[in-house]
C-alpha positions as CSV (number, residue, x, y, z in Angstrom):
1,X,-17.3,-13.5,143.7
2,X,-15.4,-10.6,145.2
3,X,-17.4,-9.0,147.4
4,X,-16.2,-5.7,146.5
5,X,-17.2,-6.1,142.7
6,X,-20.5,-4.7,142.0
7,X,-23.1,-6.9,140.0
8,X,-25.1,-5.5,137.3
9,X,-28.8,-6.0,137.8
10,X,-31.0,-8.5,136.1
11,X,-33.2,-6.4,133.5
12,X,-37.2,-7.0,134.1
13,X,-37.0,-7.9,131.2
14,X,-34.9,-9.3,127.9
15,X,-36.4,-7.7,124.8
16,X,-35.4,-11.1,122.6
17,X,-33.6,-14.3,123.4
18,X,-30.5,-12.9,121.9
19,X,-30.3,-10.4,125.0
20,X,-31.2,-12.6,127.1
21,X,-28.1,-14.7,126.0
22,X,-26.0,-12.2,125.7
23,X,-26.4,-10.8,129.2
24,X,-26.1,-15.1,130.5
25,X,-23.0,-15.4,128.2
26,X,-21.2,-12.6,130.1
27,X,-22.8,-13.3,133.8
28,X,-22.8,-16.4,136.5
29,X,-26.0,-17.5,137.6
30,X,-24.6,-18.3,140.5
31,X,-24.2,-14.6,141.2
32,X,-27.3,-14.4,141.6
33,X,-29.0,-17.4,143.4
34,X,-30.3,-14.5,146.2
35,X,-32.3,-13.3,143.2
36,X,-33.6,-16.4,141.6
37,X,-37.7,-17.5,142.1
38,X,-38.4,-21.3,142.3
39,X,-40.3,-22.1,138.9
40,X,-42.7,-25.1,138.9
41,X,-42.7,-26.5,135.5
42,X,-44.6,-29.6,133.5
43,X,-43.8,-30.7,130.4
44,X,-46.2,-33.3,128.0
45,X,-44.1,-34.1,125.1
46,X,-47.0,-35.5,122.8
47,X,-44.3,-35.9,119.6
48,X,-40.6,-37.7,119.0
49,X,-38.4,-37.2,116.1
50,X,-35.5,-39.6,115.5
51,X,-32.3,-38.4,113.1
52,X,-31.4,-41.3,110.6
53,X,-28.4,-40.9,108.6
54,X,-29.9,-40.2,105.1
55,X,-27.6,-40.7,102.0
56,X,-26.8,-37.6,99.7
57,X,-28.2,-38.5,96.8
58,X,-31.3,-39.3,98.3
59,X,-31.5,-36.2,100.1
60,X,-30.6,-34.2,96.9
61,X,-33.3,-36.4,94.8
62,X,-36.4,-35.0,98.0
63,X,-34.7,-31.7,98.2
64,X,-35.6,-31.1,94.5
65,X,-39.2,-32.3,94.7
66,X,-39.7,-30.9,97.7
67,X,-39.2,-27.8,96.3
68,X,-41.1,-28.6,93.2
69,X,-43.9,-29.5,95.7
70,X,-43.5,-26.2,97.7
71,X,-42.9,-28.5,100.8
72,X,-39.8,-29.4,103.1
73,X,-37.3,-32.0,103.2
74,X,-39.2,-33.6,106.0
75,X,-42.5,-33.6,105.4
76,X,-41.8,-34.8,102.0
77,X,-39.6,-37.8,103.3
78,X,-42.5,-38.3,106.1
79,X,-44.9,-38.7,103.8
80,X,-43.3,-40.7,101.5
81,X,-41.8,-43.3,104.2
82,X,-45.7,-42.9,105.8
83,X,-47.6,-44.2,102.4
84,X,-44.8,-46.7,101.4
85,X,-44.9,-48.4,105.3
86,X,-49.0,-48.0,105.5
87,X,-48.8,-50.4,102.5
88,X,-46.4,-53.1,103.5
89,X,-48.5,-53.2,106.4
C-alpha cells in the first residue's frame, strides 16, 4: 500500500451483508491487519447434505407435487427416499 494513500475507515457497523460486501469487494483486508481483533470461534455442525445428480424428469414429476403439496423440492424427495429406504430396511 502506498503509504501516502489514505484508507477509508472500517464502518462500526454494515447495515446488511450486501454493504458489508460491497465495502470488502472494493478494499484489502490486508490494509487493515493493524485493525483486525482475534475472533475465537466453534463450530458443531449437527447436519450434512449431499448433492446427487437428479434426472429432469424426475425433478419436474416432485416439483409439481411439491407444489400441489405446498412443500419443497427437498423435503418432498426426503421424505419420499426416507419412507421408501425405512421399508427396504
Amino acid at each position: 500500500m502506498d503509504m501516502n494513500k489514505r484508507r477509508d475507515t472500517i464502518p462500526e457497523h454494515f447495515n446488511s451483508a450486501e454493504e458489508a460486501g460491497e465495502f470488502w469487494d472494493s478494499h484489502s483486508a490486508a490494509e487493515y491487519w493493524d485493525e483486525m481483533e482475534e475472533e475465537e470461534m466453534e463450530f458443531d455442525i449437527q447436519k450434512r447434505t449431499f448433492l446427487v445428480p437428479l434426472d429432469a424428469r424426475i425433478y419436474q414429476l416432485a416439483k409439481k407435487q411439491a407444489e400441489a403439496k405446498h412443500s419443497t423440492v427437498e423435503q418432498l424427495i426426503n421424505t419420499l427416499l426416507d419412507r421408501e429406504l425405512v421399508r427396504t430396511k
